[in-house]
N, C-alpha and C positions, 0 to 999 in steps of 0.2 A: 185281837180275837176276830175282829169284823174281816181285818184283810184274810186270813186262814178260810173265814165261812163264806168269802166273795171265792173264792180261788178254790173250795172244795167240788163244785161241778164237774170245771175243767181237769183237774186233777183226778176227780174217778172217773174220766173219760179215757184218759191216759194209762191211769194204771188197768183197767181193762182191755184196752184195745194193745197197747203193748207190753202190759207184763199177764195177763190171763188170755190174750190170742183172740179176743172176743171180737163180731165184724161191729161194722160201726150199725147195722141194722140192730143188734141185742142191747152195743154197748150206747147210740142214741139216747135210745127211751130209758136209760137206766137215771143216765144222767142230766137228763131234763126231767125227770120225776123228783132226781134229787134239788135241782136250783130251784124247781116249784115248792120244794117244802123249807130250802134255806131261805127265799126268799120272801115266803110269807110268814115263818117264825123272826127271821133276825134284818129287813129290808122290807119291813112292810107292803108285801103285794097283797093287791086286793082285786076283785071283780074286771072293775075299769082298767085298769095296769096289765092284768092276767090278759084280756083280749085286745086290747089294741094293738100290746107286743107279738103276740100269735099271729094276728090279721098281719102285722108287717113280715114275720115273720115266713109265713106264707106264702106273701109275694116273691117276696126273694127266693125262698123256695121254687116254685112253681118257673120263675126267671132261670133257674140255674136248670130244672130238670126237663127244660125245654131244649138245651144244651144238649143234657143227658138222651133222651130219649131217640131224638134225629140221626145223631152221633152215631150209636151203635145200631139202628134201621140200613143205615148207610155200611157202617159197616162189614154190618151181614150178606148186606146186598153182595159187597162189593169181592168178600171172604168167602161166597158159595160158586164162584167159578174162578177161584185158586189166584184173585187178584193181587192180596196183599202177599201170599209166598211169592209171585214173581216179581212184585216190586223188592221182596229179600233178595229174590235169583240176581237181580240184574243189578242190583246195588256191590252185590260181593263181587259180581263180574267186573267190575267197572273199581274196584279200592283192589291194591294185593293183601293188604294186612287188613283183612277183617276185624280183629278185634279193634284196631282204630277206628274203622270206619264203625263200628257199633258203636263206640263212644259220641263221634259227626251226628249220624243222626238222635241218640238220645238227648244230645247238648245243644250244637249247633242247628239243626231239622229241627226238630222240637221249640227252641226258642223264634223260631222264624215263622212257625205257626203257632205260636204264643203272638205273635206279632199282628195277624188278623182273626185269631179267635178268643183265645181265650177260656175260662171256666174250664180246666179240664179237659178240654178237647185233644189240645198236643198231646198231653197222658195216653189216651182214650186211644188215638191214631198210631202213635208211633213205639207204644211197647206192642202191641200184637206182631209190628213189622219187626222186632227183635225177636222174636219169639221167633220169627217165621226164618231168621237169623239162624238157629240154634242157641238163642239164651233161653235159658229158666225163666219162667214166668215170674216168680217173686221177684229178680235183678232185672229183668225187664221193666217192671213198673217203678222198680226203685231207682233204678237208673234214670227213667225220662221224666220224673217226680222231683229228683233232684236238678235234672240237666236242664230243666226247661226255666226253673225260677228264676233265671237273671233276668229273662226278656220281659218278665210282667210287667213292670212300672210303664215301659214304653208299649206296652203290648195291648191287643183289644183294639188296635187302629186309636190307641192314643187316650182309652177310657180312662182310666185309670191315673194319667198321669194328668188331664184335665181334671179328675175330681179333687186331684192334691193342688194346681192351681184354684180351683174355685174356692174351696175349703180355706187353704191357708193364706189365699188375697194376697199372694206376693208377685211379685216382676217374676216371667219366665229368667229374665236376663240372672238373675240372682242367683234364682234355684236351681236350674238345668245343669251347670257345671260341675257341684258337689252332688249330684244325687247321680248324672253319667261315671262321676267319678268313681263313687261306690258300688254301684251298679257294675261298671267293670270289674273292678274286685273282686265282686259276686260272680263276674261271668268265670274267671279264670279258676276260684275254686271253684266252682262249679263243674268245668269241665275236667281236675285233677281227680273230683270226688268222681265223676260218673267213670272215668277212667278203672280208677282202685278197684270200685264196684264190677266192671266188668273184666276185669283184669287183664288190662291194657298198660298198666304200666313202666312196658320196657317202651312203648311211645311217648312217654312224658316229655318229652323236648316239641315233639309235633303240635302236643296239645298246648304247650305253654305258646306257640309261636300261633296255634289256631287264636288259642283268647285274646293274644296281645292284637290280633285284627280286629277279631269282634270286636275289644273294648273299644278298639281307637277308633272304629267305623262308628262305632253307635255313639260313642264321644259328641265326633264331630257332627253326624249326621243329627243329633240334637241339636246341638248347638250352635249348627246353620241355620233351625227355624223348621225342622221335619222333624220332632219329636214321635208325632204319631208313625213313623216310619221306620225307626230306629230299630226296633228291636227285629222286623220283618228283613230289612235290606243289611243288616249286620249279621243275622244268621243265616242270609243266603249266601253272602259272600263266605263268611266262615266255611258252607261246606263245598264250594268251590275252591277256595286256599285249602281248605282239608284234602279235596281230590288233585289237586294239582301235586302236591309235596308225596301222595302217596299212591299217584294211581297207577293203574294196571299197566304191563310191557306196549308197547304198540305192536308186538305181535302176537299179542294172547288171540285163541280162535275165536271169531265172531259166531254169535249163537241165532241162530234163525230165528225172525221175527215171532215175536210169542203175541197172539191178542189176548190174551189174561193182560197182560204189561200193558198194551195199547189202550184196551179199554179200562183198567186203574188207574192209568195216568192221567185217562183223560176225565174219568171220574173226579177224583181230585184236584185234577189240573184245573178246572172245571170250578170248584170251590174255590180255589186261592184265588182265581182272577177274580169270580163273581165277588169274593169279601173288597179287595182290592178295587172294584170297581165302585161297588156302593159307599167304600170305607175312606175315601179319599174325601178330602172338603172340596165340594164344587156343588154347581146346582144341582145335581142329581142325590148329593146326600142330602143336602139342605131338603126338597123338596120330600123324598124319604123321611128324616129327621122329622119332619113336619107332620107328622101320622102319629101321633103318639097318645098314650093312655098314664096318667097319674091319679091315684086318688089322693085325698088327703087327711091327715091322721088326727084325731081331737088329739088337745094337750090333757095331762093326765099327771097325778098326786097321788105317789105312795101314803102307806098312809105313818110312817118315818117322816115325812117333810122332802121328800124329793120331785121336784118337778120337770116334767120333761114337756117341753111347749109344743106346740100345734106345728105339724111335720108331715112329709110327702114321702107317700109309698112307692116300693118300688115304679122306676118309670119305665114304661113298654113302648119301644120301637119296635113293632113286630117285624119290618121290612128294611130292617139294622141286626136285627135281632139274629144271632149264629143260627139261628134254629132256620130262617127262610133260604138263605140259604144250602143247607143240608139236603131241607126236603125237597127244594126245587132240584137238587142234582142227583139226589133218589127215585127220583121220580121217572127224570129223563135219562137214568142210567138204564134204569130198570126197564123203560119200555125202548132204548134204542138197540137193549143186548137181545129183546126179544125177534128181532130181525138179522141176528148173528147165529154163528155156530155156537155163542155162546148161549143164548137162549134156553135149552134147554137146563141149564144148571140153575137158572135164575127164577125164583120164586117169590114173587113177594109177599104172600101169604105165609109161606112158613121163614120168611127174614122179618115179618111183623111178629110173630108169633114166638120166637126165638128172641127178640126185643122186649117182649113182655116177660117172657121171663127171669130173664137179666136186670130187669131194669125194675121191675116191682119191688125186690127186696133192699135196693140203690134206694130206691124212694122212701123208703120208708127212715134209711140214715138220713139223706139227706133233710127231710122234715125235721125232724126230732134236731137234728146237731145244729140247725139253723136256727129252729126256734129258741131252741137255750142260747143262743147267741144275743135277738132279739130281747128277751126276758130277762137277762142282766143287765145289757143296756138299760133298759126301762127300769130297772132296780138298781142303780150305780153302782151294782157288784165291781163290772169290767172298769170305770173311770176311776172306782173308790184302790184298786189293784196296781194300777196305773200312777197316781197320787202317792199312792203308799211307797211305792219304790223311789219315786221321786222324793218324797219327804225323808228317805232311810240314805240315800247315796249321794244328797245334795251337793257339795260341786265337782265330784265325780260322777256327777249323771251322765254325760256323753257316754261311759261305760254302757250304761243301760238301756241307750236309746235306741237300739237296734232290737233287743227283745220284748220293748215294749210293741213295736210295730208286727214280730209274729208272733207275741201274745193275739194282736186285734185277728192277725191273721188267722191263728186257728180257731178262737172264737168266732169269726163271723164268716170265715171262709173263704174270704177274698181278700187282696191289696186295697180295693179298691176299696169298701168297707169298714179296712184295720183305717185307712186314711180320714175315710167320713167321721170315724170313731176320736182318734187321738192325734189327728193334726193341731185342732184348737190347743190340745192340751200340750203339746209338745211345743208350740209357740208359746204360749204362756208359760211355761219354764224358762223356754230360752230367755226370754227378756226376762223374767225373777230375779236369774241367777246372773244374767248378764255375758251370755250366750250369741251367738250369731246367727240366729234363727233358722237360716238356709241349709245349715249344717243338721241341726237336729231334724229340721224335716227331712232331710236327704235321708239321714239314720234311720229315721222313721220308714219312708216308702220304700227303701231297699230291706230292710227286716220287714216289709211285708208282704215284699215278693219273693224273699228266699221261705217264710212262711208257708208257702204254696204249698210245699213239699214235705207237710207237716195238715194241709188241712184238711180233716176227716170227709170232707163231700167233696175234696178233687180227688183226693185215693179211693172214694168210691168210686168215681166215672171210671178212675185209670184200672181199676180192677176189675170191672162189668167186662171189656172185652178181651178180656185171656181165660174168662174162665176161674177166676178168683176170688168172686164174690164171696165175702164171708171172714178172706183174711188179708181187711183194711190193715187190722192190729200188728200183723208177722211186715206189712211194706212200712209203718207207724217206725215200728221199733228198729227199723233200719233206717230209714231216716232222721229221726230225731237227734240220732249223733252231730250230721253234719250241719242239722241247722243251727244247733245251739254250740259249734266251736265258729261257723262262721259269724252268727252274731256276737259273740264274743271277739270274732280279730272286728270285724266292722268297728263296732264299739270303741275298741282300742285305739286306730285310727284314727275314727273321731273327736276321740278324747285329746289325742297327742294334736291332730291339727288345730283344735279346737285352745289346746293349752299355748299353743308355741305361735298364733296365729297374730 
């Protein structure tokens, strides 16, 4: 009965957003109104519990819509003197077969700026460039929602997959090889799924030969000791071997320099180096790194008997942070076009204004679907969920250990968070059951980055810039298919290496 009332939140989250169409702004607060009253009838929340998960809740909030906000400022900037159509113009010029090359960048482009941003951002960027394409806005956001989740775990310049280190206190040497391994797996349906989706699949030999690069690059490229790089220098190569295997005649006509092109490119050209520059380890991060804000969280008792100890809020590198650099390249986009012919299209007033728009009703999911995430935490809804599956499928849990990680996923929103959540726990099984620990974490971090694509405040960022705000639910219910047949072969997988090992 308890697992049903832990698991009702998340569930009328789901059936609203993808079976009544509802955005994640209505269906949020429906279903944090509801975990506040599961939780205080049947998980003892009280006063102290109620706000300290909010206040964390918050942070992380406020962390992610700092993301949000920059992101689509830049955006508009960058979209009011017709920069992201000519980055489409000059991308088709440059593939013959279009719909493959839509696939590259939803899959391959997308996971490589997974690689230095993170949070929704590759969403956010690279379905308007499909759009700008000729795809549908709905297959645009679902295409780069799917395409982009294999890069997470190595992605963020390495976040993520240092928090699955610190978390689960094991040797990199251990873990990096079965968790590349799956991860690849994930890259390769991944790019079959974004394929289907945009219906490219009389290419499916090109994309199977694209992921078998990717995987092996990001493989090795882990497991020489550049994890944090992996997921960026693997999808850069991918869409280089994508261009190579498919590009244009060498006598197609050259198209006169376009500065829409000139100045987008160098717009975001602009962003990748500066993440790239700060996101590397050397003195310059370190020093950066060393500017930071944490508060810290009192420990706190349901009043069921559940205790959650004394803990650290969100942490703010503001000058690490995806947000500095955005605005710093917003900034100097915006006053170096105003010395161009492009100038006159360029307003930052009405790109700020147009940001606000977009982005107010974003915020308003993203709080609400973050805080229910926090507030079952704090109430062992999500671990008691977790447990429960574990104690139902005991030595057939490796089946399951992949949807326990985009369970954390769509509860909390991020990889990086599903790992803070149920790495402990997922170790503690393995040794129970007599398991090999490495393996179940691997299952873990990879079902929490195909999660991605499933989690309601990244489908929020990725639908703010097409224009779509409102229908998280209609991108939800197209994705949902593939995350839960991919966690299911993962699963499989793991089970079988796991059994025969």
């Amino acid at each position: 009965m308890f697992y049903i009332l832990a698991f009702l939140p998340i569930l009328l989250i789901l059936v609203l957003m993808a079976g009544f169409h509802w955005s994640g702004q209505k269906a949020g607060p429906v279903g944090w109104a509801a975990g506040v009253l599961v939780a205080f009838f049947a998980f003892g929340l009280n006063w102290p519990v109620f706000w300290v998960s909010q206040y964390k809740g918050l942070l992380i909030s406020i962390y992610v819509l700092l993301v949000l906000w920059p992101a689509l400022l830049l955006y508009f900037l960058v979209s009011q003197f017709g920069g992201i159509q000519a980055i489409a113009e000059a991308m088709q010029r440059s593939v013959r077969d279009h719909k493959f090359l839509a696939v590259l960048i939803a899959w391959s482009f997308a996971g490589m700026l997974e690689g230095i941003t993170g949070f929704g951002v590759p969403i956010a960027i690279v379905a308007p460039i499909l759009v700008g394409m000729g795809v549908a806005p709905l297959l645009a956001v679902t295409a780069a929602a799917v395409g982009h989740s294999w890069a997470v775990t190595f992605g963020g310049m390495g976040l993520t997959y240092q928090t699955l280190l610190s978390v689960s206190q094991m040797d990199p040497v251990v873990i990096i090889p079965p968790a590349a391994l799956l991860l690849g797996i994930a890259c390769l349906f991944t790019g079959l799924a974004a394929a289907r989706l945009l219906g490219a699949m009389h290419a499916w030999q090109k994309v199977v030969l694209a992921g078998l690069v990717i995987s092996a690059f990001q493989y090795f490229i882990a497991v020489a000791g550049f994890p944090q790089l992996g997921s960026f220098l693997a999808g850069a190569i991918g869409m280089f071997f994508g261009w190579l295997i498919s590009r244009a005649p060498k006598g197609a006509v050259k198209q006169p320099r376009d500065p829409r092109l000139t100045a987008a490119l160098a717009a975001y050209g602009s962003l990748v180096a500066i993440n790239i520059l700060i996101g590397i380890p050397g003195s310059l991060n370190s020093i950066l790194a060393s500017i930071n804000w944490q508060t810290s969280l009192p420990a706190t008792l349901t009043n069921s008997g559940f205790i959650m100890p004394i803990g650290k809020g969100q942490l703010y590198r503001p000058f690490l942070h995806p947000a500095f650099p955005m605005l710093l390249v917003s900034f100097i986009t915006y006053f170096a076009l105003r010395k161009t012919s492009l100038g006159s299209s360029s307003n930052l007033g009405a790109a700020w204004l147009t940001t606000w728009k977009t982005a107010m009703p974003a915020t308003v999911g993203v709080i609400f679907t973050i805080g229910l995430a926090t507030l079952m935490e704090y109430c062992r809804m999500t671990l008691l969920l977790a447990e429960g599956l574990a104690s139902v499928m005991q030595n057939a849990y490796p089946l399951a250990a992949a949807y326990v990680g985009v369970l954390g996923a769509f509860a909390t929103g991020s990889n990086n968070n599903s790992n803070i959540l149920f790495v402990p726990l997922q170790k503690a099984i393995a040794l129970l059951l007599g398991f090999a620990p490495a393996w179940l974490l691997a299952a873990q971090t990879t079902g929490g980055a195909i999660g991605a694509m499933v989690a309601p405040a990244k489908l929020i960022v990725g639908c703010s810039t097409v224009g779509m705000l409102g229908r998280e639910g209609d991108v939800l219910r197209k994705t949902l298919p593939y995350v839960l047949i991919l966690a299911a072969l993962l699963g499989l997988i793991t089970f079988l290496i796991l059994r025969f090992m």
